[in-house]
PDB file as gemmi writes it, atoms N, CA and C in Angstrom:
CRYST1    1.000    1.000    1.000  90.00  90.00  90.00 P 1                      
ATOM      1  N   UNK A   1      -0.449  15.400 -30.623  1.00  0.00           N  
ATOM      2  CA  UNK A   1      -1.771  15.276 -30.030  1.00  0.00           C  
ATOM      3  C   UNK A   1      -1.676  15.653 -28.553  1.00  0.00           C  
ATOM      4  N   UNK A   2      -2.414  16.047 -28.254  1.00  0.00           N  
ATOM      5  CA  UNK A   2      -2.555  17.182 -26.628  1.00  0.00           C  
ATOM      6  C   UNK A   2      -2.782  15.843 -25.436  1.00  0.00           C  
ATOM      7  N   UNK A   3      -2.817  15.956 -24.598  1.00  0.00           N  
ATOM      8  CA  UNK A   3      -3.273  15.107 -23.341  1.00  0.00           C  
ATOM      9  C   UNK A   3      -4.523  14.558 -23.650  1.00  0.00           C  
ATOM     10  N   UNK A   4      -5.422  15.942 -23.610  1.00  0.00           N  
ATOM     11  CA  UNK A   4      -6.816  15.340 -23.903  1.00  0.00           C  
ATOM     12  C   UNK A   4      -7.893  14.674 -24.821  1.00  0.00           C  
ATOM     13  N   UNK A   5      -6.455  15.159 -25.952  1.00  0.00           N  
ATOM     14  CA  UNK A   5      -7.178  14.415 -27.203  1.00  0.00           C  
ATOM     15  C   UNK A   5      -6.905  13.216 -26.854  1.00  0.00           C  
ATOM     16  N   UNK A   6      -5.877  12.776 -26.561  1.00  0.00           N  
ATOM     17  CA  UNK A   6      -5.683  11.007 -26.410  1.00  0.00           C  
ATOM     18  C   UNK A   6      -6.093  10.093 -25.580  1.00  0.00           C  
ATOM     19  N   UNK A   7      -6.350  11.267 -24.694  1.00  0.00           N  
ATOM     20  CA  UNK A   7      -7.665  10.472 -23.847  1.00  0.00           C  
ATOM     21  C   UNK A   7      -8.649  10.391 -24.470  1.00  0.00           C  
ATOM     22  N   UNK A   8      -9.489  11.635 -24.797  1.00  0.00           N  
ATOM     23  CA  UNK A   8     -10.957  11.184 -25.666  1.00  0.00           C  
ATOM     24  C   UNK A   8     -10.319   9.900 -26.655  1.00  0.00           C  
ATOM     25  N   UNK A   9      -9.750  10.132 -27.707  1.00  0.00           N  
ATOM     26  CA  UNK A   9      -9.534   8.867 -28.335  1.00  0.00           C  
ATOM     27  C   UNK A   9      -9.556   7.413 -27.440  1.00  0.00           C  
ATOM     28  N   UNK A  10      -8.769   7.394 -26.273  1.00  0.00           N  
ATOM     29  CA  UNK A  10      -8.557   5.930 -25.783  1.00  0.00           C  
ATOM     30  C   UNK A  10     -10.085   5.701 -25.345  1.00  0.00           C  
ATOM     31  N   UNK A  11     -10.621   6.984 -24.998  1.00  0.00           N  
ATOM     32  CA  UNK A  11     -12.306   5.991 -24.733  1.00  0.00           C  
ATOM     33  C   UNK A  11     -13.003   5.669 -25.298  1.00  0.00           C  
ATOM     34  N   UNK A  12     -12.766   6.744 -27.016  1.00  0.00           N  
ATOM     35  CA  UNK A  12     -13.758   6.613 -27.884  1.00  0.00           C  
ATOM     36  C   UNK A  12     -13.121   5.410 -28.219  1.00  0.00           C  
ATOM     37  N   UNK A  13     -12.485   4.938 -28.535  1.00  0.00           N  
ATOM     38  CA  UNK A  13     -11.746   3.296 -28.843  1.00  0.00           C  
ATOM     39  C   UNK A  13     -11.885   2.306 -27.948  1.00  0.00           C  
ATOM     40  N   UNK A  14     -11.997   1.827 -26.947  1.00  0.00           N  
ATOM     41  CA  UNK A  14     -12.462   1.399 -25.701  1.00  0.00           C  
ATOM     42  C   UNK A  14     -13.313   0.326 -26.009  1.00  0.00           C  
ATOM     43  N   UNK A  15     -13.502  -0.702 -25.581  1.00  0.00           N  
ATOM     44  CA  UNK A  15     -14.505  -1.733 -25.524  1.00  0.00           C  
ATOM     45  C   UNK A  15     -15.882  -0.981 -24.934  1.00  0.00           C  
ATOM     46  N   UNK A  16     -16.928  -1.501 -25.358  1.00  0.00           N  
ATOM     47  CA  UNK A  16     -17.896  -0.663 -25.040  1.00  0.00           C  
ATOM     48  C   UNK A  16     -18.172  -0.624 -23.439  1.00  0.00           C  
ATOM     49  N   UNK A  17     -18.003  -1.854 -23.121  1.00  0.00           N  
ATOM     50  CA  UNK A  17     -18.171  -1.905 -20.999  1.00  0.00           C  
ATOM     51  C   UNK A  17     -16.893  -0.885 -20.512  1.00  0.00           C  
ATOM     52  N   UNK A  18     -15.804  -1.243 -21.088  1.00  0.00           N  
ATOM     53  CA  UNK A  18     -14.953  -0.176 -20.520  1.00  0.00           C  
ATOM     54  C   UNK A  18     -15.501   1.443 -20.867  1.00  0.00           C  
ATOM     55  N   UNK A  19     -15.278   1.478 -21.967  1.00  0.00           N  
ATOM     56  CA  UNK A  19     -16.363   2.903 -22.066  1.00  0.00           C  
ATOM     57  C   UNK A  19     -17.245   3.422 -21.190  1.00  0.00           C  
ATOM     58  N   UNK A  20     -17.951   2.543 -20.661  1.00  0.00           N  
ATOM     59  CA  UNK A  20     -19.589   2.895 -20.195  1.00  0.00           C  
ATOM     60  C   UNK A  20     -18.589   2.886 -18.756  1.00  0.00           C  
ATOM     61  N   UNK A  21     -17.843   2.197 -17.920  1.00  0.00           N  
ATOM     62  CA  UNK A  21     -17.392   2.335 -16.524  1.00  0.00           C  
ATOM     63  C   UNK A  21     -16.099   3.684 -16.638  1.00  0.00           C  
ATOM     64  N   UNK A  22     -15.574   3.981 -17.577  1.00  0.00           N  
ATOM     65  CA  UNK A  22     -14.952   5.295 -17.935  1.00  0.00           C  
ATOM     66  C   UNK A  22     -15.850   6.676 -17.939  1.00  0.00           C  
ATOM     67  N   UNK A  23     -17.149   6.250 -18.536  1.00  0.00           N  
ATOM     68  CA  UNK A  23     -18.103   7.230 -18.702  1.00  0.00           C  
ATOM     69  C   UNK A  23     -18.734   7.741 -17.020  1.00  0.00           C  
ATOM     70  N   UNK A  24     -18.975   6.617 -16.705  1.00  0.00           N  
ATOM     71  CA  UNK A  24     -19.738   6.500 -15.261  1.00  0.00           C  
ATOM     72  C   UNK A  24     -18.424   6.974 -14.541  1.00  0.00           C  
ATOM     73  N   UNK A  25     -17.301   6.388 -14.007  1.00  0.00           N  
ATOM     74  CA  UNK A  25     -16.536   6.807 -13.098  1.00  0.00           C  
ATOM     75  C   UNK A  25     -16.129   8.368 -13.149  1.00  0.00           C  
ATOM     76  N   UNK A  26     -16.087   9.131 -14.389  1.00  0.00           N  
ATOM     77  CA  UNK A  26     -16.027  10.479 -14.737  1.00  0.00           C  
ATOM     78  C   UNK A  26     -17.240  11.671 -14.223  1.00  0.00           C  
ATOM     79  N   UNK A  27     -17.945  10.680 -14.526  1.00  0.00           N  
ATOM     80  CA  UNK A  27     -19.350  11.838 -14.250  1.00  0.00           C  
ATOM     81  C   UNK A  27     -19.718  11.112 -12.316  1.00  0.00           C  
ATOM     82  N   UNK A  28     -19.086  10.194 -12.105  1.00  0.00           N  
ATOM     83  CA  UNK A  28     -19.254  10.082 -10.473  1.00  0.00           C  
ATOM     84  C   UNK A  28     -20.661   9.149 -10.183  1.00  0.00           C  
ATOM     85  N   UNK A  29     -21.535   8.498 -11.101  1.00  0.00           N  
ATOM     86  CA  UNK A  29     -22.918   8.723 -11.781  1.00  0.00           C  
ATOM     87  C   UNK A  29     -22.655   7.044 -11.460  1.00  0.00           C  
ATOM     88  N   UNK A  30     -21.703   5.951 -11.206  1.00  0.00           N  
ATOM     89  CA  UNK A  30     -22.081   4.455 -11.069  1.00  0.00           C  
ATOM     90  C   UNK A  30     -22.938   3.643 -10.266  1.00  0.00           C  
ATOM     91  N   UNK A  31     -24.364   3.918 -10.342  1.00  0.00           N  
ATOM     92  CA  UNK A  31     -24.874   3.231  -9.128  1.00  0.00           C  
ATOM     93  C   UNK A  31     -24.352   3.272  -7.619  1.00  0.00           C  
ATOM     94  N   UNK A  32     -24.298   4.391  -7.141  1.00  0.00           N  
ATOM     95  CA  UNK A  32     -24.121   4.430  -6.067  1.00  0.00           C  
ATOM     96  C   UNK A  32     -22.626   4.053  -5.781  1.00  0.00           C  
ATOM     97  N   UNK A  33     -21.740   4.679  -6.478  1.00  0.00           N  
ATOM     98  CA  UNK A  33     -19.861   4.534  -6.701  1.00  0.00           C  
ATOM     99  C   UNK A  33     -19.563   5.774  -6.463  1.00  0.00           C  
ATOM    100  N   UNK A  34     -18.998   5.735  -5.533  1.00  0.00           N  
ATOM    101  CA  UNK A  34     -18.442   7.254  -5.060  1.00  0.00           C  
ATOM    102  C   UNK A  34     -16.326   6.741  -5.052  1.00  0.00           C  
ATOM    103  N   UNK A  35     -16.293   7.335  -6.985  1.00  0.00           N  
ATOM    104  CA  UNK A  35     -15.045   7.308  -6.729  1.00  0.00           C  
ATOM    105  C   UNK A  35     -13.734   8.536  -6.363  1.00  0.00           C  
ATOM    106  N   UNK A  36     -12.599   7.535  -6.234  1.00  0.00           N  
ATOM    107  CA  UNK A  36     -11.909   8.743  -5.317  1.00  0.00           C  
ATOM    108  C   UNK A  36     -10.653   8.380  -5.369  1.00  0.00           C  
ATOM    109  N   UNK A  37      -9.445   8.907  -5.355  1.00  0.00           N  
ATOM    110  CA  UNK A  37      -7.773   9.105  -6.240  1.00  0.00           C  
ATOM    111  C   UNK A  37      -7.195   7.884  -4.922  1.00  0.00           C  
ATOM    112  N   UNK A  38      -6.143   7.683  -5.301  1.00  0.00           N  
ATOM    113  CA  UNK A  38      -5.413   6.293  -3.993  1.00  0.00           C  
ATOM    114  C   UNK A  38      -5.077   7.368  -2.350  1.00  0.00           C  
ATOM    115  N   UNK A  39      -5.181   8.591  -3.005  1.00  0.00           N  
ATOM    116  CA  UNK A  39      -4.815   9.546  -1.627  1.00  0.00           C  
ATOM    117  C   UNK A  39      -6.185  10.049  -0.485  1.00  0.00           C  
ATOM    118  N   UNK A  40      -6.883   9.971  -1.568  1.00  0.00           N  
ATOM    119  CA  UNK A  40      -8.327  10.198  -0.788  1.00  0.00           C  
ATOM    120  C   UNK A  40      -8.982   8.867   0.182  1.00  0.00           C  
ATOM    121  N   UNK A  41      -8.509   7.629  -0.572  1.00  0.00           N  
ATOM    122  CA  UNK A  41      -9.277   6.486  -0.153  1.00  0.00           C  
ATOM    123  C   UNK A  41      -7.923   6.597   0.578  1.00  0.00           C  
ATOM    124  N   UNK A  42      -6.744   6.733   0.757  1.00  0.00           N  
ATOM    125  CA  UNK A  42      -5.645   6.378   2.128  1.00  0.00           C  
ATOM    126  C   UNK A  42      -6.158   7.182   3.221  1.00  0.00           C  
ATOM    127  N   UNK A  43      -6.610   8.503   2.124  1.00  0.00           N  
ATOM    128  CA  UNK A  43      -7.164   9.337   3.984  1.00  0.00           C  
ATOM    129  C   UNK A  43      -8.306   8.857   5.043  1.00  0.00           C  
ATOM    130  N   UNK A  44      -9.316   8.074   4.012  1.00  0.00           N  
ATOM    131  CA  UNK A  44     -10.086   7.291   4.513  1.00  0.00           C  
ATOM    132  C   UNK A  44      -9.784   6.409   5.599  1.00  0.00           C  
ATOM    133  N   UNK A  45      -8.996   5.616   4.924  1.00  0.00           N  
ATOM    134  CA  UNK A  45      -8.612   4.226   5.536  1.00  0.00           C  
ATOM    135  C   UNK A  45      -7.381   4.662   6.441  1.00  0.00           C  
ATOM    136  N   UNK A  46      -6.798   6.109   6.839  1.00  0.00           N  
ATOM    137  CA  UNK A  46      -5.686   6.281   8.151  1.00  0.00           C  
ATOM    138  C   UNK A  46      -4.709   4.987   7.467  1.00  0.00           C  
ATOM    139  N   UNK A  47      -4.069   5.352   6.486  1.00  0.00           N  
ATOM    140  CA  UNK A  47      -2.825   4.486   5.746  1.00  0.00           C  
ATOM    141  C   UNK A  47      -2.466   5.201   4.887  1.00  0.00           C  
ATOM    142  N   UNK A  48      -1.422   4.670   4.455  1.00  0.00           N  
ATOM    143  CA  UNK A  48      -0.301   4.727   2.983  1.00  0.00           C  
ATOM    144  C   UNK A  48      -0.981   4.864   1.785  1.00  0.00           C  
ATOM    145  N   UNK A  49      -0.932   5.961   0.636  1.00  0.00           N  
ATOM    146  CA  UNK A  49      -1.561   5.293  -0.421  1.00  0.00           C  
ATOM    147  C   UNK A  49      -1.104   4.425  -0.994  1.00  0.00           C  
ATOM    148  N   UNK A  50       0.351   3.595  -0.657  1.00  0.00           N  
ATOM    149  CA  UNK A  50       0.913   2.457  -1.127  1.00  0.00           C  
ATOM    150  C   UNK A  50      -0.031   1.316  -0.828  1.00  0.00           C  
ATOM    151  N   UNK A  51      -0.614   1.516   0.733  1.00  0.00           N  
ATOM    152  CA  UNK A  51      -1.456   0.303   1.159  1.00  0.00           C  
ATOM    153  C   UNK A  51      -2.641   0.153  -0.065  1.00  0.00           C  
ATOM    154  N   UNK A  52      -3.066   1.375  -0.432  1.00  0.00           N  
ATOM    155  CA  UNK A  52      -4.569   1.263  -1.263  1.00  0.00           C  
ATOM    156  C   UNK A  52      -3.722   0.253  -2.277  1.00  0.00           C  
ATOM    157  N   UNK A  53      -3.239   1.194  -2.834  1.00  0.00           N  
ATOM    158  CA  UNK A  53      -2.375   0.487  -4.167  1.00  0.00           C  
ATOM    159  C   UNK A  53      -2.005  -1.284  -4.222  1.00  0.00           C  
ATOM    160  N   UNK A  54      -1.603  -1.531  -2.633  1.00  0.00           N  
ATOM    161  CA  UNK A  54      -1.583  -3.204  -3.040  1.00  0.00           C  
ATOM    162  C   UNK A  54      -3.020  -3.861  -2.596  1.00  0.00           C  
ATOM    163  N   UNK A  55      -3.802  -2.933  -1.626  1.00  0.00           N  
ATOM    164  CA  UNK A  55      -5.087  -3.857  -1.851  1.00  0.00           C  
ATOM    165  C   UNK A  55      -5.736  -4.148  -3.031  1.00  0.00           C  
ATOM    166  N   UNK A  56      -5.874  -2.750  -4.135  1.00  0.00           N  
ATOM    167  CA  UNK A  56      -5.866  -3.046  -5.268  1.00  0.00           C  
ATOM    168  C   UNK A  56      -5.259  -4.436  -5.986  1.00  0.00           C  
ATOM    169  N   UNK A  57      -4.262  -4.032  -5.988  1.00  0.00           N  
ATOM    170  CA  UNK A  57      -3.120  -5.512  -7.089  1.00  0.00           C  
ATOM    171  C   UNK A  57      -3.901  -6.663  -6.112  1.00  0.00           C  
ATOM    172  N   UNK A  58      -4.384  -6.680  -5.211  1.00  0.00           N  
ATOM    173  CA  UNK A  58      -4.580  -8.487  -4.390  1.00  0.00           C  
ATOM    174  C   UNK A  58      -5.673  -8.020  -4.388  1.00  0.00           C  
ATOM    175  N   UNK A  59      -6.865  -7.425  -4.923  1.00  0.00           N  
ATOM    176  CA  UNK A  59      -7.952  -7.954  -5.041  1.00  0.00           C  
ATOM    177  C   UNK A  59      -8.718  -7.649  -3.976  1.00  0.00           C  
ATOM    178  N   UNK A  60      -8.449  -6.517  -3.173  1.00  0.00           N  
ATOM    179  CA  UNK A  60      -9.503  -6.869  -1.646  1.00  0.00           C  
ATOM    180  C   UNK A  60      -9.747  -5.046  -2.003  1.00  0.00           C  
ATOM    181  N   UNK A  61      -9.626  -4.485  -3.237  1.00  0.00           N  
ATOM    182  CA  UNK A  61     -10.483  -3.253  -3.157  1.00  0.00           C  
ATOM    183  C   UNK A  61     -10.424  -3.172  -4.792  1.00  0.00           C  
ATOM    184  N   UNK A  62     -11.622  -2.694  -5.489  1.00  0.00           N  
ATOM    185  CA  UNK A  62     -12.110  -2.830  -6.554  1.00  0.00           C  
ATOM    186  C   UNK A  62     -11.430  -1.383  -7.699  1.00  0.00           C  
ATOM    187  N   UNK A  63     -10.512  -1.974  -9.019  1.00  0.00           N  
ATOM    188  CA  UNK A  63      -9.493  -0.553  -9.402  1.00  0.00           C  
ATOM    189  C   UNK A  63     -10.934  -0.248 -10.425  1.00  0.00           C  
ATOM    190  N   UNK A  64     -10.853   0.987 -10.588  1.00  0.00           N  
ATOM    191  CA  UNK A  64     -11.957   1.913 -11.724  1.00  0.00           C  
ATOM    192  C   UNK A  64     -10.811   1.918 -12.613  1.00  0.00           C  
ATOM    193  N   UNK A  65     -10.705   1.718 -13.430  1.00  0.00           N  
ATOM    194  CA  UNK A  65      -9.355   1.731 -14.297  1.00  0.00           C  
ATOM    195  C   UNK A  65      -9.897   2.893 -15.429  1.00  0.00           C  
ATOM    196  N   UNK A  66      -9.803   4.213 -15.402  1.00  0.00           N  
ATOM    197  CA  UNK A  66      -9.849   5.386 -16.220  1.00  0.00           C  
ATOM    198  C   UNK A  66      -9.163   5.519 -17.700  1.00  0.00           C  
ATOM    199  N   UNK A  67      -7.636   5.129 -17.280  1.00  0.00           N  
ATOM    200  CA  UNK A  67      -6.899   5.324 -18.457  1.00  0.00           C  
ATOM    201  C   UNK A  67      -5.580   4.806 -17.646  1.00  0.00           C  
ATOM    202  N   UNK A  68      -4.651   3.693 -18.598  1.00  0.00           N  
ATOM    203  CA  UNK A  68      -3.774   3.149 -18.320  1.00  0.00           C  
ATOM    204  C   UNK A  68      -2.682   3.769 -17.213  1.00  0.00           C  
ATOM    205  N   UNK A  69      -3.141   5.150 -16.851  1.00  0.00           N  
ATOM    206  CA  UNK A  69      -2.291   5.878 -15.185  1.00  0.00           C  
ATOM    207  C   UNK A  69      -2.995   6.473 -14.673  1.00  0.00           C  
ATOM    208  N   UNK A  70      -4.573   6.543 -14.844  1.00  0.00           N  
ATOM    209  CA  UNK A  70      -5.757   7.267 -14.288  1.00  0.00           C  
ATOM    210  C   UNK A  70      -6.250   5.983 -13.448  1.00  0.00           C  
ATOM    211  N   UNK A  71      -6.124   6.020 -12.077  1.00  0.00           N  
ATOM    212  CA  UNK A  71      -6.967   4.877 -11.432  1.00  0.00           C  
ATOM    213  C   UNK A  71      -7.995   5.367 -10.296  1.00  0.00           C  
ATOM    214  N   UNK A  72      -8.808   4.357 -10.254  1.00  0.00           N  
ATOM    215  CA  UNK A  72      -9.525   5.470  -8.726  1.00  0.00           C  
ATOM    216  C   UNK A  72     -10.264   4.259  -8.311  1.00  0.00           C  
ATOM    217  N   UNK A  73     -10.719   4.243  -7.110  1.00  0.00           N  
ATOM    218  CA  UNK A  73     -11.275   3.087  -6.037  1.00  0.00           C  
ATOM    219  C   UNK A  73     -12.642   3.809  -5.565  1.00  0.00           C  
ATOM    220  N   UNK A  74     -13.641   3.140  -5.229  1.00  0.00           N  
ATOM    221  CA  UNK A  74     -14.597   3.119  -4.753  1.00  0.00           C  
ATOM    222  C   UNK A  74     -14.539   3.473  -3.499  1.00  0.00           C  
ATOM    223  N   UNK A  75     -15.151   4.669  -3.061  1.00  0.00           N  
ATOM    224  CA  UNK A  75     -14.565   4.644  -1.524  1.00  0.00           C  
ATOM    225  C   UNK A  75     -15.756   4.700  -0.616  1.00  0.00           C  
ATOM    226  N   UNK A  76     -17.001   4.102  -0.560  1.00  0.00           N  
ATOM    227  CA  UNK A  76     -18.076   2.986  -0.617  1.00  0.00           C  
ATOM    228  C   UNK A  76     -17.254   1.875  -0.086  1.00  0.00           C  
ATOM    229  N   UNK A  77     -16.435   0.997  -0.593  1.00  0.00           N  
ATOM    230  CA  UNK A  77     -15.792   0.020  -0.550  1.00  0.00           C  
ATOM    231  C   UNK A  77     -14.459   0.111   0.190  1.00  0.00           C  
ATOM    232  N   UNK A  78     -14.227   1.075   0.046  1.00  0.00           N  
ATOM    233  CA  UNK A  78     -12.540   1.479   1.008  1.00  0.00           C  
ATOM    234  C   UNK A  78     -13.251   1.904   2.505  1.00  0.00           C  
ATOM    235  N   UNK A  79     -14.587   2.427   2.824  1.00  0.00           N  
ATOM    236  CA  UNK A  79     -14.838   2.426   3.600  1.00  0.00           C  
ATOM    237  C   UNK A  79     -15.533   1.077   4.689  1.00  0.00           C  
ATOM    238  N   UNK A  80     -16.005   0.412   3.873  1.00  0.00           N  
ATOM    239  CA  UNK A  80     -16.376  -1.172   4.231  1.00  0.00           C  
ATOM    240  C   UNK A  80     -15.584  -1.933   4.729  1.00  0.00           C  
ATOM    241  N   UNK A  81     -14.085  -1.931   3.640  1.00  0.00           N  
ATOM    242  CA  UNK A  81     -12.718  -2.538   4.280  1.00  0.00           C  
ATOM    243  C   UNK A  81     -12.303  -2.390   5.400  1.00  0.00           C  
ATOM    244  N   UNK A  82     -12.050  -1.215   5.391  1.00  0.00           N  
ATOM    245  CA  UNK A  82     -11.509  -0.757   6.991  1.00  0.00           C  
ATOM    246  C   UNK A  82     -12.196  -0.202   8.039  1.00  0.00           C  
ATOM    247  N   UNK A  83     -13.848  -0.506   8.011  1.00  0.00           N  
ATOM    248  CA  UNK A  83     -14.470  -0.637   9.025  1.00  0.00           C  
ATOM    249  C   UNK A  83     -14.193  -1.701   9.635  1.00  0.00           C  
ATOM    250  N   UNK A  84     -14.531  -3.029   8.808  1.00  0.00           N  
ATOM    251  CA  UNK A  84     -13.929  -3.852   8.799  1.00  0.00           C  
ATOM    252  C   UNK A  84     -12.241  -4.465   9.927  1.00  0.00           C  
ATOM    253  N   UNK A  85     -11.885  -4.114   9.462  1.00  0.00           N  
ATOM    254  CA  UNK A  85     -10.546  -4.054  10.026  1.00  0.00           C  
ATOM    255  C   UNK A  85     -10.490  -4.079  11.528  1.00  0.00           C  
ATOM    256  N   UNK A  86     -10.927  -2.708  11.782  1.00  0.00           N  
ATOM    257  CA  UNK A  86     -11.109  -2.175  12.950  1.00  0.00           C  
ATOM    258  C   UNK A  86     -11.996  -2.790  13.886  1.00  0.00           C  
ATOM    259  N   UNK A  87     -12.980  -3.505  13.901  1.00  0.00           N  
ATOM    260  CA  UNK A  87     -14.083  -4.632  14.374  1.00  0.00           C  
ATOM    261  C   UNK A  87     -13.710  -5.721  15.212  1.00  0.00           C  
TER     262      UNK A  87                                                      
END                                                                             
């Protein structure tokens, strides 16, 4: 089975909320969710994409979880953080 078939499968299999935030984070389309890879939201935030990566794991930036190595962050929210910061 190819890459992409097993992706379509893992979504078409998917709990239906995961589905629908797989569906939305793909098409870019979540209520006003502008998502974006751990390198884009580091360029944002002038850091590490390691840093995104543990704000993720602790909870202080929100994971889009795509497919069990597909992740992406809100960067809406990566931008809030580290306005934040800087204040």
């Amino acid at each position: 089975m190819t890459e992409q078939a097993e992706l379509i499968d893992a979504v078409l299999n998917a709990p239906a909320e995961r589905r629908a935030a797989i569906m939305s984070a793909a098409r870019g389309t979540d209520s006003g969710v502008r998502s974006g890879t751990r390198k884009e939201a580091a360029a944002i935030g002038r850091c590490h994409p390691r840093t995104i990566q543990r704000y993720g794991q602790e909870g202080k930036l929100r994971v889009i979880r795509i497919s069990p190595r597909r992740i992406r962050y809100d960067l809406n929210e990566v931008e809030r953080l580290f306005s934040g910061l800087t204040e």
